[in-house]
C-alpha positions as a Markdown table, in Angstrom:
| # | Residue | x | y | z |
|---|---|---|---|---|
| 1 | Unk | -2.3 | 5.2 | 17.8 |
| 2 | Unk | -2.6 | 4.5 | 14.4 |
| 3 | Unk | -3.2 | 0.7 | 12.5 |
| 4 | Unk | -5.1 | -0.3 | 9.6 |
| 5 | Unk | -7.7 | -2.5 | 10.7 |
| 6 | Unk | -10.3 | -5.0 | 9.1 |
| 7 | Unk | -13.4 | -6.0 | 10.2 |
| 8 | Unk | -15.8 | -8.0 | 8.0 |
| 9 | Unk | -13.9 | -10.8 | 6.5 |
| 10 | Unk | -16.5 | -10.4 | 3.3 |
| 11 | Unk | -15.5 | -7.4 | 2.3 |
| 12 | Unk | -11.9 | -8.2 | 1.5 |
| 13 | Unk | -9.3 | -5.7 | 0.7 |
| 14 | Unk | -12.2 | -3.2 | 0.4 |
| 15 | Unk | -12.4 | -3.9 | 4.4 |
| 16 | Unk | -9.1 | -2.2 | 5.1 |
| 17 | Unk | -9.3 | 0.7 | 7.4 |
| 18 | Unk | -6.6 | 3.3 | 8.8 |
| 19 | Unk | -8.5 | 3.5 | 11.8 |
| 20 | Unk | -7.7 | 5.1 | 15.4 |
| 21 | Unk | -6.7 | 2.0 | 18.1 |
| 22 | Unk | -6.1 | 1.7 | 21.7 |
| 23 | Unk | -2.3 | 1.6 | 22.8 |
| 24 | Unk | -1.5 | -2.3 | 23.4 |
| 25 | Unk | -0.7 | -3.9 | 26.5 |
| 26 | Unk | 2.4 | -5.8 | 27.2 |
| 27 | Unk | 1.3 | -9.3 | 28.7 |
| 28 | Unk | 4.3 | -11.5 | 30.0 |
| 29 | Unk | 6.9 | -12.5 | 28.0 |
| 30 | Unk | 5.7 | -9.4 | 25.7 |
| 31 | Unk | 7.4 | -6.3 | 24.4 |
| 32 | Unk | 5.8 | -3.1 | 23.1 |
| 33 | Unk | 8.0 | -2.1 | 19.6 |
| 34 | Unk | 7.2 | 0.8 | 17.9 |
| 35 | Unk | 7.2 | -0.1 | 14.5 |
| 36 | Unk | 9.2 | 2.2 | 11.8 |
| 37 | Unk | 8.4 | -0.7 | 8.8 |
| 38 | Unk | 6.1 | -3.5 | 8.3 |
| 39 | Unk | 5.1 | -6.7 | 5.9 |
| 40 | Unk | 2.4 | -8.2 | 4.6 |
| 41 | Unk | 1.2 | -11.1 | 3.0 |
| 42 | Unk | -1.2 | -10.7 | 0.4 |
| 43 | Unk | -3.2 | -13.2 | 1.0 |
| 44 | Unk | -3.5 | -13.4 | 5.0 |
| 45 | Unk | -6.9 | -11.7 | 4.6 |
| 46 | Unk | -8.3 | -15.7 | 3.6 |
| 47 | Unk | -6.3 | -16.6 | 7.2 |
| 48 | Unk | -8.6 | -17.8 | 9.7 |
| 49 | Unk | -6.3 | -16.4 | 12.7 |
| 50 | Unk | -6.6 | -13.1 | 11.1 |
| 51 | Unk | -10.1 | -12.9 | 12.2 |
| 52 | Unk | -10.4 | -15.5 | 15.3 |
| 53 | Unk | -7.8 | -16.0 | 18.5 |
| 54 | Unk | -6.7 | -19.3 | 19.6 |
| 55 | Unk | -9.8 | -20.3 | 21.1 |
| 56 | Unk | -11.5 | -19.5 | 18.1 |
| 57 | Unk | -13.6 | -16.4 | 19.3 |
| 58 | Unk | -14.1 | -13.2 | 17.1 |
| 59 | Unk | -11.2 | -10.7 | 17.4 |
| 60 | Unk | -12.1 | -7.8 | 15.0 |
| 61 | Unk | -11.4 | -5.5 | 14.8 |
| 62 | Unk | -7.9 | -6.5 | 14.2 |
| 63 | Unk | -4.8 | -5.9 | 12.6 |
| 64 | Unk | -3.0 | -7.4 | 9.8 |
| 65 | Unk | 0.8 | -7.9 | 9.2 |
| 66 | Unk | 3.1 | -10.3 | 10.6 |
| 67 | Unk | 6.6 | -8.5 | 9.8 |
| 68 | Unk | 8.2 | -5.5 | 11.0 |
| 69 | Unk | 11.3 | -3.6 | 12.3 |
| 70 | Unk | 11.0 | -1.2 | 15.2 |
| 71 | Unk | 12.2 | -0.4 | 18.3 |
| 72 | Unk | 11.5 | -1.0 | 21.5 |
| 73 | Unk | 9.3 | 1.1 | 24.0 |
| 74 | Unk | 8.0 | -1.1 | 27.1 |
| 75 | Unk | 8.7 | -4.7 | 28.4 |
| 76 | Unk | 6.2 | -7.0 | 29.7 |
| 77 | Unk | 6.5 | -8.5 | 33.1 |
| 78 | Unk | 9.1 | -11.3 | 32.6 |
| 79 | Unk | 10.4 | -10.2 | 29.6 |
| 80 | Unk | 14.3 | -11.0 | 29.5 |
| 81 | Unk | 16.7 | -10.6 | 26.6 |
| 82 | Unk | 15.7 | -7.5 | 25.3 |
| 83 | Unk | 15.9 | -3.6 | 26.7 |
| 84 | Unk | 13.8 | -0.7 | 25.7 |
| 85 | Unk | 15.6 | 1.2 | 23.1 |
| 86 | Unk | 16.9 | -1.6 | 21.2 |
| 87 | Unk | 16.4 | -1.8 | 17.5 |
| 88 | Unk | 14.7 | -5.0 | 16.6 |
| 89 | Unk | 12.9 | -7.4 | 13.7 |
| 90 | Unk | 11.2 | -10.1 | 13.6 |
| 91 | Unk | 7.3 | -11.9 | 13.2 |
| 92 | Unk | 4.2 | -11.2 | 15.3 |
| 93 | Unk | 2.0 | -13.8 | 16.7 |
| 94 | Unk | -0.8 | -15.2 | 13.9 |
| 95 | Unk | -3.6 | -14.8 | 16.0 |
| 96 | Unk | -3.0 | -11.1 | 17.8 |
| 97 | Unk | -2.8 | -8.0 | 16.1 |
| 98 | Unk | -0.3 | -7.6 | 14.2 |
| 99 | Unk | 2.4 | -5.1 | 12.6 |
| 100 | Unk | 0.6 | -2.6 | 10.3 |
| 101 | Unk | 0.2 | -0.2 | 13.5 |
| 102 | Unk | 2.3 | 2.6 | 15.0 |
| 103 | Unk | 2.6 | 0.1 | 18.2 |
| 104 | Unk | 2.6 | -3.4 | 18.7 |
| 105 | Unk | 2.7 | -6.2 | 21.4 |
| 106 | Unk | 4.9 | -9.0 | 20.2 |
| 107 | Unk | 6.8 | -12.2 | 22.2 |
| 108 | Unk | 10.0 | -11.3 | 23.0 |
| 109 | Unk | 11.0 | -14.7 | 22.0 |
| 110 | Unk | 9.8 | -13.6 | 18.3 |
| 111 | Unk | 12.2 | -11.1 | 17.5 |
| 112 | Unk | 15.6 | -10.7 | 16.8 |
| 113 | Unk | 18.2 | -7.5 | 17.6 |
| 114 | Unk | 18.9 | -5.6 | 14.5 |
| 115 | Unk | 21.8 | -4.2 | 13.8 |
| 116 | Unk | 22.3 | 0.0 | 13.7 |
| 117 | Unk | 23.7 | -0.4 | 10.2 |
| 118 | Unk | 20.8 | -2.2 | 8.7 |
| 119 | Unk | 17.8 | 0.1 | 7.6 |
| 120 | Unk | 14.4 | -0.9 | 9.3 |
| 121 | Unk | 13.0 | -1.0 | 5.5 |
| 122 | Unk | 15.0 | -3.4 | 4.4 |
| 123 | Unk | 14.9 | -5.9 | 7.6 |
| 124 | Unk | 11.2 | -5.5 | 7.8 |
| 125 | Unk | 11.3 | -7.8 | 4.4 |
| 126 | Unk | 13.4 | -10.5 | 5.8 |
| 127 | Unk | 11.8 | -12.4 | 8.9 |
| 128 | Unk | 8.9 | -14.4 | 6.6 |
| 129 | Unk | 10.9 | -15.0 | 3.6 |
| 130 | Unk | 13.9 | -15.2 | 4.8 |
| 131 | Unk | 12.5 | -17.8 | 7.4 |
| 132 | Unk | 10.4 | -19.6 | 4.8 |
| 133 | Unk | 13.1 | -19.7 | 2.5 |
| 134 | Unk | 15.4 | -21.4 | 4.7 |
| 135 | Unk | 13.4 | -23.4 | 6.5 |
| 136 | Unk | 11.7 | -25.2 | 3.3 |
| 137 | Unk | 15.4 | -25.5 | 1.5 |
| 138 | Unk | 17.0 | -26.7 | 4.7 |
| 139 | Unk | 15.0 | -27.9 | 7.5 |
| 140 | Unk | 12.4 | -29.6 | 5.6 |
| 141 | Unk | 14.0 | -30.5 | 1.6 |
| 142 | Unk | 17.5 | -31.2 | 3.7 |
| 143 | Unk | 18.8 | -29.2 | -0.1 |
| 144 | Unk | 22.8 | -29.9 | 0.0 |
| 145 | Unk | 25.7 | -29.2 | -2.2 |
| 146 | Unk | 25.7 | -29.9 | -5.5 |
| 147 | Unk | 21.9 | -31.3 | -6.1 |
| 148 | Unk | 19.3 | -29.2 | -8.0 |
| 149 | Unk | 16.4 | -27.2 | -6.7 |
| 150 | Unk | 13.6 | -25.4 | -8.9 |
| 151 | Unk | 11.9 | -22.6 | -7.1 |
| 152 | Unk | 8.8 | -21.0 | -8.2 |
| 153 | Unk | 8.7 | -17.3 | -7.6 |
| 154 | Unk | 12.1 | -17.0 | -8.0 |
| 155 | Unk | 12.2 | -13.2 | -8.2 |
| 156 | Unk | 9.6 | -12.6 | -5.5 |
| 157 | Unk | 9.8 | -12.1 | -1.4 |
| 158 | Unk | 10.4 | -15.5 | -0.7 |
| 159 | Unk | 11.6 | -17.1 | -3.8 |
| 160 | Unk | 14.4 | -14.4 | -4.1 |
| 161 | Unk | 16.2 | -14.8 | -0.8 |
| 162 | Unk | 15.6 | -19.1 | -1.6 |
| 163 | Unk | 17.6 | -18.6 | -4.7 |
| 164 | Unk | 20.2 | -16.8 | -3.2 |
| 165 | Unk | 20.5 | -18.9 | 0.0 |
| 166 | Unk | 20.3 | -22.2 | -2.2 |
| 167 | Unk | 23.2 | -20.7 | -4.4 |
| 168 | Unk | 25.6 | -19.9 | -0.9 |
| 169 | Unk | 25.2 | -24.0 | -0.7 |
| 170 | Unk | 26.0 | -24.9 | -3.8 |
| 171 | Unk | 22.7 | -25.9 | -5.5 |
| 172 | Unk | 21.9 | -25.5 | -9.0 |
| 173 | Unk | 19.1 | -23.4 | -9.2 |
| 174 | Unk | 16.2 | -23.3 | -11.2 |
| 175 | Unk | 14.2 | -20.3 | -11.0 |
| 176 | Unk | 10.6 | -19.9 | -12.7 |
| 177 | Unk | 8.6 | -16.4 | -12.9 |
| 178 | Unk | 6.5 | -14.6 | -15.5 |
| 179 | Unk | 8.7 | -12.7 | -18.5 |
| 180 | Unk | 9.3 | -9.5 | -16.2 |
| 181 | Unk | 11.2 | -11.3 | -13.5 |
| 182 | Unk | 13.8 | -13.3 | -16.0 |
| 183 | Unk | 16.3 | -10.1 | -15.6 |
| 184 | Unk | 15.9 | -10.2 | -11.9 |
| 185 | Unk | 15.9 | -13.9 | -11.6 |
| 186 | Unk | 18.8 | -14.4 | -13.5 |
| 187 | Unk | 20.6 | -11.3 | -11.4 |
| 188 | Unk | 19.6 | -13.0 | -8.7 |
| 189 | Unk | 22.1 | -15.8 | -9.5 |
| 190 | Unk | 19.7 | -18.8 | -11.0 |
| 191 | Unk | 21.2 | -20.8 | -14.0 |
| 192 | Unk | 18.5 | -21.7 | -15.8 |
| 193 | Unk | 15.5 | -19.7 | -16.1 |
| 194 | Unk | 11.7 | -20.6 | -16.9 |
| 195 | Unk | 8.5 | -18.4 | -18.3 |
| 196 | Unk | 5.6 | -20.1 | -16.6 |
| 197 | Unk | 3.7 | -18.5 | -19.4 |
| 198 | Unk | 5.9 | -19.1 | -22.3 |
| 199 | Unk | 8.0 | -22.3 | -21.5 |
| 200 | Unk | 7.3 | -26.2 | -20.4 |
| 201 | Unk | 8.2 | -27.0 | -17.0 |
| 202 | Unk | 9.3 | -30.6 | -18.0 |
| 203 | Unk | 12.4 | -28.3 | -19.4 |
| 204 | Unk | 13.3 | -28.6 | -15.7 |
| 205 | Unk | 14.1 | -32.3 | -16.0 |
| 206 | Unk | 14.3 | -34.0 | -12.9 |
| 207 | Unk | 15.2 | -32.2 | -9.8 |
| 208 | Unk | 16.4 | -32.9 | -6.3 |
| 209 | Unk | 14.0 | -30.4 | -4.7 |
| 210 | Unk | 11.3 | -28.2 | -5.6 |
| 211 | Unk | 10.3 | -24.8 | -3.6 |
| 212 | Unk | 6.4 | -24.4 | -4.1 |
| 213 | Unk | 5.2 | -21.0 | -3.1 |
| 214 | Unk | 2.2 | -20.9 | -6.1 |
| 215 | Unk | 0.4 | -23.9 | -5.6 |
| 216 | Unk | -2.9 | -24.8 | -8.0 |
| 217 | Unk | -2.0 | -26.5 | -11.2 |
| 218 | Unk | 1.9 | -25.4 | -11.4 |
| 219 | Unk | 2.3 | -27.0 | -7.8 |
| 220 | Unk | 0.8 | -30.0 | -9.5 |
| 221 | Unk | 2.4 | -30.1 | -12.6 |
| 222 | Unk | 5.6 | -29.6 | -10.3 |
| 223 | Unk | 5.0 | -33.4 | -8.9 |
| 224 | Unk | 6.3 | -35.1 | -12.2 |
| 225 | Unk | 9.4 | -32.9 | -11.6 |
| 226 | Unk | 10.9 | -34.4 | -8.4 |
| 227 | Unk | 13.4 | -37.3 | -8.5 |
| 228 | Unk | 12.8 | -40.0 | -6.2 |
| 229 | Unk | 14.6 | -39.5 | -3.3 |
| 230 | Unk | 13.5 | -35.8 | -3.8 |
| 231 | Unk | 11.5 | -33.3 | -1.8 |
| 232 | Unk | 8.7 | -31.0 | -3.3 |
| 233 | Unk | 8.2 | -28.1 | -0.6 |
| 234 | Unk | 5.6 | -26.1 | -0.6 |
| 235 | Unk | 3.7 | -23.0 | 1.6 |
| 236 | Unk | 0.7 | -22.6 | -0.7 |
| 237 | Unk | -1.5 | -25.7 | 0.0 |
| 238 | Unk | -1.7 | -29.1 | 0.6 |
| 239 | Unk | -0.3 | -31.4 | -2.3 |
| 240 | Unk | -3.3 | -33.0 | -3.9 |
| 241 | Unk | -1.2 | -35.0 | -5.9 |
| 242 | Unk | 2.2 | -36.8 | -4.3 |
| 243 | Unk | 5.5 | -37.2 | -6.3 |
| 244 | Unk | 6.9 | -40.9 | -7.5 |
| 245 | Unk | 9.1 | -42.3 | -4.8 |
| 246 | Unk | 9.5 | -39.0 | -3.0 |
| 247 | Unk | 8.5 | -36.7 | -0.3 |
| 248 | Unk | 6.1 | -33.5 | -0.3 |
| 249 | Unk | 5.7 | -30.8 | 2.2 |
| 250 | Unk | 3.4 | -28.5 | 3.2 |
| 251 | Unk | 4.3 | -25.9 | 6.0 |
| 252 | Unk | 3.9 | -23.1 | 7.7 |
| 253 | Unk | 6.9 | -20.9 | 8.5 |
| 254 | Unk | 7.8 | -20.5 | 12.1 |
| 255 | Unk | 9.2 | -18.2 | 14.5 |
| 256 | Unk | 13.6 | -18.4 | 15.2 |
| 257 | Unk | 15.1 | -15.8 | 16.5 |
| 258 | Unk | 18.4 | -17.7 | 16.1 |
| 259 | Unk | 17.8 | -18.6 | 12.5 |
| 260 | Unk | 16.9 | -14.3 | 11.9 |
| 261 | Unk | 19.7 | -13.6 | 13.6 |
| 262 | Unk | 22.0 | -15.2 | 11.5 |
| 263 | Unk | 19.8 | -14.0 | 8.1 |
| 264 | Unk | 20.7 | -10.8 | 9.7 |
| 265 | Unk | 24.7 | -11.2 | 9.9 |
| 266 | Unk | 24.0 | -12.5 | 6.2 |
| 267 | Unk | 22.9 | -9.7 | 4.9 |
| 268 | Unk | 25.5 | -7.3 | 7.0 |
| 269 | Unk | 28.1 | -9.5 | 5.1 |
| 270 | Unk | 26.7 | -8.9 | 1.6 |
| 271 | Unk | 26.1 | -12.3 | 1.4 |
| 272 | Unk | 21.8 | -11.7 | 1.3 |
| 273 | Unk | 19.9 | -9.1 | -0.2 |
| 274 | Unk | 16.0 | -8.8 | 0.2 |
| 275 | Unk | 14.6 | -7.7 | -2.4 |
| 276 | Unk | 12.6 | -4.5 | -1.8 |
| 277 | Unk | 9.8 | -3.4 | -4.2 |
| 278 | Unk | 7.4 | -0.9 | -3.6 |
| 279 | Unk | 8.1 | 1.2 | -0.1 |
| 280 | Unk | 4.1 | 2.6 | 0.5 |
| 281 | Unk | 3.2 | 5.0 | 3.7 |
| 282 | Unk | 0.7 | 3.2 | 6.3 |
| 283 | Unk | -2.2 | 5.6 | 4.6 |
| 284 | Unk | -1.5 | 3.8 | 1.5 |
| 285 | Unk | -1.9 | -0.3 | 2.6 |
| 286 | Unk | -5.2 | -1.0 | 1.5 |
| 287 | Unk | -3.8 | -0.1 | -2.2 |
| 288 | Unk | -0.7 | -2.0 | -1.2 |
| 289 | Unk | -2.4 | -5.4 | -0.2 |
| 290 | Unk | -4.8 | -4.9 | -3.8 |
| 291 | Unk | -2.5 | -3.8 | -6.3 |
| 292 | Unk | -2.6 | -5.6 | -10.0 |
| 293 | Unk | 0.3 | -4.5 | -11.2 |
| 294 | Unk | 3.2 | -6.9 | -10.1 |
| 295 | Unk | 6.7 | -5.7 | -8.8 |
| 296 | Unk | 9.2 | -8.0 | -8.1 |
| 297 | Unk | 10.2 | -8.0 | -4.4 |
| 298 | Unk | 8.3 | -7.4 | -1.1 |
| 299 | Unk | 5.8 | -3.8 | -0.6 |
| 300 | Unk | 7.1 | -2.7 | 2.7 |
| 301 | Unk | 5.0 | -0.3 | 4.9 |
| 302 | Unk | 6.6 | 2.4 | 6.1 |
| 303 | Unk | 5.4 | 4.1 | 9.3 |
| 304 | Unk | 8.6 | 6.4 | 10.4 |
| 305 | Unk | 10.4 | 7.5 | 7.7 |
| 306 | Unk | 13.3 | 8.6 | 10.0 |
| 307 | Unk | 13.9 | 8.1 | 13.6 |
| 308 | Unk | 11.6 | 9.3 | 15.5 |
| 309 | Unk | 9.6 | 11.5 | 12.5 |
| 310 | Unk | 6.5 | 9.7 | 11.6 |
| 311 | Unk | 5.7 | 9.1 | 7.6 |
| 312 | Unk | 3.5 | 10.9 | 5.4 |
């Protein structure tokens, strides 16, 4: 099969290979998907399980991608809940190869059924952000009706599907982005939107919770913001510096196929939309993951663009 592969972790996005790999085995508990569309995280080449297993032994060359849509083509021994042919989403395992592949091994446990009438493009940009996005308003800021919450990012992967689940509950949003992202933002459903170039944060007042996916110095400056009683959530670093009287969180997202389950029915009532950006071939990834010019939304890799016909 297929994948695009890296090997020297120095090398960077340059490292990025479409490269001929073996067919995966199904180990217990395991299915084989074939994937029609897969995500990425920019950044997960700077991961340390993209390049080490859980024992912490060398396991290039691998695969990157933790995201996709597919269907499924083998069952591991002991696999229940699942049945080849079915159409599913959902996250692959941080420290095994991942999604950007023709084929992949994944926990059954990890993925969710998919629906006929959702596209595998679109649902292959909903397990990460859509399970960050609830998880940091919900599980770990608690965000309720009627309190305020500024997200950073609001037009991108993550910070898109946090405004429009924070404005289902009731929140007041606050969304923050560069100048290009204020139409989509505000489309989006924020009330009150902020240039991170152009305008002061402390325009923000005080807020109940803040949703960090930047970090540096506007994670920092982002401290002052939070009310005491508040939450500041983040999934880009550690907090160096802690807010007055109130919580912060770092975290990393984790696997629920309940919680993608019900994303899904969201989105099949019109109640979510993930937004989409660029749609590249799997030829095309290493230009994906190293692109300078910003598009609001999530680059999905396409691998079939129909059912059973294979991409360009």
């Amino acid at each position: 099969m297929q994948a695009i592969t890296v090997r020297d972790r120095d090398a960077g996005v340059g490292g990025l290979t479409l490269t001929d790999m073996p067919y995966p085995h199904a180990s217990e508990n395991d299915v084989i998907v074939r994937v029609h569309a897969a995500g990425f995280t920019p950044g997960e080449l700077d991961w340390p399980a993209t390049w080490s297993d859980r024992a912490g032994r060398d396991r290039t060359p691998s695969i990157p991608g933790h995201e996709l849509s597919g269907t499924v083509v083998e069952l591991g021994y002991g696999t229940t809940g699942l049945t080849v042919g079915q159409r599913v989403f959902g996250l692959t395992d941080w420290t095994r190869n991942g999604s950007l592949a023709e084929y992949t091994a994944v926990e059954a446990r990890n993925l969710a059924p998919l629906a006929a009438d959702i596209d595998h493009t679109t649902a292959a940009a909903l397990p990460i952000s859509g399970l960050t996005a609830w998880q940091g308003l919900f599980d770990h800021a608690q965000l309720t009706t009627g309190q305020t919450v500024l997200i950073h990012g609001a037009a991108g992967g993550v910070g898109s599907i946090a405004v429009q689940l924070a404005r289902e509950v009731g929140a007041r949003v606050i969304g923050t982005g560069r100048a290009d992202d204020r139409a989509v933002a505000l489309g989006l459903g924020v009330h009150t939107f902020l240039d991170l170039d152009a305008d002061d944060l402390r325009h923000a007042d005080q807020v109940d919770v803040v949703f960090d996916v930047i970090g540096g110095d506007i994670l920092e400056r982002s401290t002052a913001l939070v009310r005491p009683g508040g939450t500041l959530v983040t999934i880009a670093m550690p907090p160096t510096v802690q807010p007055k009287d109130a919580r912060a969180v770092f975290f990393v997202v984790e696997p629920d196929r309940a919680r993608l389950t019900d994303l899904a029915q969201r989105l099949r009532d019109g109640r979510l939309k993930p937004l989409v950006g660029a749609v590249r071939p799997l030829s095309e990834t290493p230009s994906a993951f190293g692109r300078r010019h910003r598009t609001p939304g999530k680059t999905i890799i396409q691998i079939v663009a129909e059912e059973g016909t294979p991409s360009a």
